[in-house]
C-alpha positions in Angstrom: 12.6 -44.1 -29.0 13.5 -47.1 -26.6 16.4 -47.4 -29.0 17.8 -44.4 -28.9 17.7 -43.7 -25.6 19.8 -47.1 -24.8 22.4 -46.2 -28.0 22.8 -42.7 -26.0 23.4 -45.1 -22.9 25.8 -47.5 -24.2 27.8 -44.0 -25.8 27.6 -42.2 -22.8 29.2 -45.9 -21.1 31.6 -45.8 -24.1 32.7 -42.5 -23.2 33.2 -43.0 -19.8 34.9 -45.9 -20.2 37.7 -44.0 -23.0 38.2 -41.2 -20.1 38.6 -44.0 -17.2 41.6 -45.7 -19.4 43.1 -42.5 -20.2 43.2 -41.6 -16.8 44.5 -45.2 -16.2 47.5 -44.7 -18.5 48.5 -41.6 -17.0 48.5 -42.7 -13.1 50.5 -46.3 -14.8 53.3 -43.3 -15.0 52.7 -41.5 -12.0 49.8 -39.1 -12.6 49.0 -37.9 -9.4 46.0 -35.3 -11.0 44.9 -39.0 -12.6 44.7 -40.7 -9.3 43.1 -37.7 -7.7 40.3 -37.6 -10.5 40.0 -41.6 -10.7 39.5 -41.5 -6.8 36.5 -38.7 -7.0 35.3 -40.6 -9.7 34.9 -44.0 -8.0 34.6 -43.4 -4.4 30.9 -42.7 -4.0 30.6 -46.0 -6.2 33.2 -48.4 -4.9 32.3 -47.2 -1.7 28.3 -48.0 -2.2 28.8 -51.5 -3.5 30.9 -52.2 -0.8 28.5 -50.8 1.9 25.7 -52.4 0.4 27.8 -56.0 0.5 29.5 -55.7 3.7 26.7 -53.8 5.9 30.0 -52.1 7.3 30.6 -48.3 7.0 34.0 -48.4 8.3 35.1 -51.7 6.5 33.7 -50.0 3.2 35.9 -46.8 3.9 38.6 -48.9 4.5 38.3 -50.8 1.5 37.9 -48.1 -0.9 41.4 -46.5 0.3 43.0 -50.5 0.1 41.2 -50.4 -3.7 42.5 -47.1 -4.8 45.9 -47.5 -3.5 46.2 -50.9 -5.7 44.7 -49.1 -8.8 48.0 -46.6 -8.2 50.4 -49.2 -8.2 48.9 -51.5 -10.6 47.9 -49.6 -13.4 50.1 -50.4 -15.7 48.9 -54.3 -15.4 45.5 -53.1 -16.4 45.0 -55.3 -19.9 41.9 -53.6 -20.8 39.9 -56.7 -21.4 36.8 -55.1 -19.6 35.7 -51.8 -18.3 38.3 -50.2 -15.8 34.6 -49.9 -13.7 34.6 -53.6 -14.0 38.5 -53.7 -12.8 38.2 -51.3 -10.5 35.1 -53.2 -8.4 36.6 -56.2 -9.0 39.8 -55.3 -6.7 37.3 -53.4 -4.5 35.3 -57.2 -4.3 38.5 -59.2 -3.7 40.0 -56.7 -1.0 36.3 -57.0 0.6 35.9 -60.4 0.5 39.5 -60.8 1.9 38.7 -58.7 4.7 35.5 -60.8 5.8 37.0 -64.1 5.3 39.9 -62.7 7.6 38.0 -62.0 10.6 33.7 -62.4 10.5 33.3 -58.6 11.3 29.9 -58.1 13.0 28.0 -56.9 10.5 26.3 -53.3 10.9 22.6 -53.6 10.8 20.6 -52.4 8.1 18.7 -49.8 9.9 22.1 -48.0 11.0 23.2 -46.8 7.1 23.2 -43.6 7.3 19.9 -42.8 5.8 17.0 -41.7 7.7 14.1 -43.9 6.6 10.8 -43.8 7.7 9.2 -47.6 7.9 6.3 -49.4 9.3 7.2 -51.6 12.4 6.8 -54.5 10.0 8.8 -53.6 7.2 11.5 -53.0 9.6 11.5 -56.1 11.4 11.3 -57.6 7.9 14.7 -55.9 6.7 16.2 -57.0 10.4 15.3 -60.5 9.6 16.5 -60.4 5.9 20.0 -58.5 7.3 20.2 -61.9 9.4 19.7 -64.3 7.0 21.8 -62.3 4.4 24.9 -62.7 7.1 24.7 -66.3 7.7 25.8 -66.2 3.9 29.1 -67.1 3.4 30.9 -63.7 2.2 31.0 -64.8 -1.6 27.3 -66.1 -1.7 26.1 -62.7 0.1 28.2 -60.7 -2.2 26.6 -62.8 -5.2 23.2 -62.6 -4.4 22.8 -58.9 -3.3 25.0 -57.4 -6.4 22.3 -59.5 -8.5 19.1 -59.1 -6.5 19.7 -55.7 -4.7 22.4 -53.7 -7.2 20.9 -54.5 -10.5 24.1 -56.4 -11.9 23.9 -58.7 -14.6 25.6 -61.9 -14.1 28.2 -61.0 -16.6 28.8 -57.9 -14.8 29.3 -60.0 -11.2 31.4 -62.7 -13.0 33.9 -60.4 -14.2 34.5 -58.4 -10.8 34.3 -62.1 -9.0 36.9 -63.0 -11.4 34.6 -66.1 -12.2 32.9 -67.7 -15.1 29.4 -66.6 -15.6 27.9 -69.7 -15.5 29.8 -70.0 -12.2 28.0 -66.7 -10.8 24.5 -67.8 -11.3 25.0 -71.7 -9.9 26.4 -69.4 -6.8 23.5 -67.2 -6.8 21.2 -69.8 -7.3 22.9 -71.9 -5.0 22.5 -68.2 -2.4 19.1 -68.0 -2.9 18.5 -71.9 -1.5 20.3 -71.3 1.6 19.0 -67.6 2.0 15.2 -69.4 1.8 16.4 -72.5 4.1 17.8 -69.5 6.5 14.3 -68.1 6.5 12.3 -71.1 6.5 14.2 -72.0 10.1 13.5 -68.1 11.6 9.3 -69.1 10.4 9.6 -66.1 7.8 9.1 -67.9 4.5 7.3 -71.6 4.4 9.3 -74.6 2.5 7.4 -73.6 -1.0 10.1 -73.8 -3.7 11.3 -70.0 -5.3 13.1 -71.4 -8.4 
């Protein structure tokens, strides 16, 4: 059963991944309709991995426009080496992490996304003091660590839209996950026991 259900997964991927490049050839000559479906397609998913990296609503928005507007005019240079979801967040990461190395936007905190939630006073301080050691991060080691920990990505998945090797995304997760501990271990969250 197990088997099955992850051979309908990979088919269903498959699938998607056949309609996403025919799309792609038709905006690499123009298709507006193609842009226009690609863009419903991927906003509500470029948009929440770059939320859930940056902490910034409007930096997100901003971004996903930035991404989509490269995918028009660089279709054609699409080589189809991995998923065009893998091509597409990948220009989504870059423009991102572009943007925060350009200027150190304040980061929005975690409690304002959106999304009523309902918490106990601790686990809200909790996700306060996590959103502050996450943004001490440099932009690349935050973006690492939360696409692995928080998104579910596998480290093949985060080295391709890094543009990295893969054994270059976990040293710089595992290298994250030090100085998100240290960052704790100073704010008297977490005590110096090693994670690894």
């Amino acid at each position: 059963m197990k088997t099955s259900k992850h051979s309908n997964q990979r088919e269903a991927s498959r699938s998607q991944d056949a309609r996403d490049r025919l799309l792609l050839k038709k905006v690499a000559y123009g298709d507006r309709d193609a842009i226009n479906e690609l863009y419903e397609r991927y906003f509500p998913r470029i948009f929440g991995f770059l939320y859930r990296l940056s902490h910034n609503y409007s930096l997100a928005e901003e971004v996903v426009n930035d991404t989509m507007l490269i995918v028009w005019q660089s279709a054609d240079k699409f080589r189809g080496s991995s998923k065009v979801s893998t091509w597409i967040l990948g220009i989504g990461y870059r423009q991102c992490i572009k943007r925060l190395r350009k200027k150190r936007l304040p980061q929005v905190d975690r409690q304002d996304n959106r999304e009523p939630r309902i918490d106990s006073c601790e686990t809200v301080e909790l996700d306060q003091v996590l959103a502050k050691a996450l943004n001490e991060l440099t932009p690349e080691h935050r973006m690492m660590i939360e696409s692995v920990l928080y998104l579910g990505m596998t480290y093949r998945e985060v080295a391709e839209i890094a543009g990295c090797p893969v054994n270059t995304a976990k040293t710089r997760v595992y290298n994250a996950r030090k100085i998100l501990r240290a960052n704790l271990t100073r704010m008297g969250y977490v005590d110096g026991a090693n994670v690894d």
